[in-house]
Every structure is written in structure tokens, then in C-alpha cells.
C-alpha positions, 0 to 999 in steps of 0.5 A: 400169888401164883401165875394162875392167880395173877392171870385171873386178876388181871383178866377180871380187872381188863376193861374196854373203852371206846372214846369219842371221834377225835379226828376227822374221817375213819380215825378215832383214838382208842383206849384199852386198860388192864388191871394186875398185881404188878405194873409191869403185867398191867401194862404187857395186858393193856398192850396186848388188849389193845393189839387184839381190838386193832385187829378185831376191828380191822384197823391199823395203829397210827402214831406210839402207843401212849401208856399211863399206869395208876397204883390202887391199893394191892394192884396196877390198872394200866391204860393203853391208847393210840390212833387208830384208822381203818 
């Protein structure tokens, strides 16, 4: 599959993820996926994906980024979430 490809996939496969107050005041966790052919690029997009909410929001990350990856099939959808406050 050429870079192109692999870009597209993983651009198509991207989803956004808001769950619910999970702490008190302005704080509230947020998760962003990303889905491409290898799990290494799965996860670079949902970091990436992540950082560009954070700052689309106006926000800062508190605490590590937490990232967990599932296989499916021929592609990886990672996960990336972490604290965010404004």
C-alpha cells in the first residue's frame, strides 16, 4: 500500500470521542482514536489527533497520555486519551 493509501485509511478510520465530566470543575477526560494499517501509525494519529483537539479547544493536558491499541482484521485502531482542563 503506498504512503497515500495509508494516509487515507488512517484519515477515514480517525473518530472523536467526548466522554462524560469525569472530574469536578473545568476538567474532563478526553479520547480521540485512530485507525491505520499499522499500529505504530495508529498510534502517531491518535496522539496527533489528540493534540490538535487540546488546542482546538483551548485546553491543556494534565497527567500522561494513556494509549491502548486494538488489531481488527488488516488494521490497528489506537486510542489516546488524557485529562484535560481549561
Amino acid at each position: 500500500m503506498t504512503s497515500k493509501g495509508a494516509l487515507l485509511v488512517a484519515t477515514i478510520g480517525a473518530a472523536l470521542a467526548m466522554s462524560g465530566s469525569a472530574y469536578a470543575g473545568s476538567c474532563s477526560r478526553l479520547s480521540i482514536s485512530g485507525t491505520a494499517v499499522t499500529q505504530e501509525l495508529a498510534t502517531a494519529l491518535a496522539k496527533g489527533f489528540l493534540s490538535d483537539e487540546i488546542a482546538l479547544r483551548g485546553a491543556k493536558g494534565r497527567g500522561r497520555v494513556s494509549v491502548s491499541c486494538k488489531y481488527d482484521l488488516v488494521v490497528s485502531t489506537c486510542s489516546a486519551s488524557q485529562r484535560i482542563c481549561k
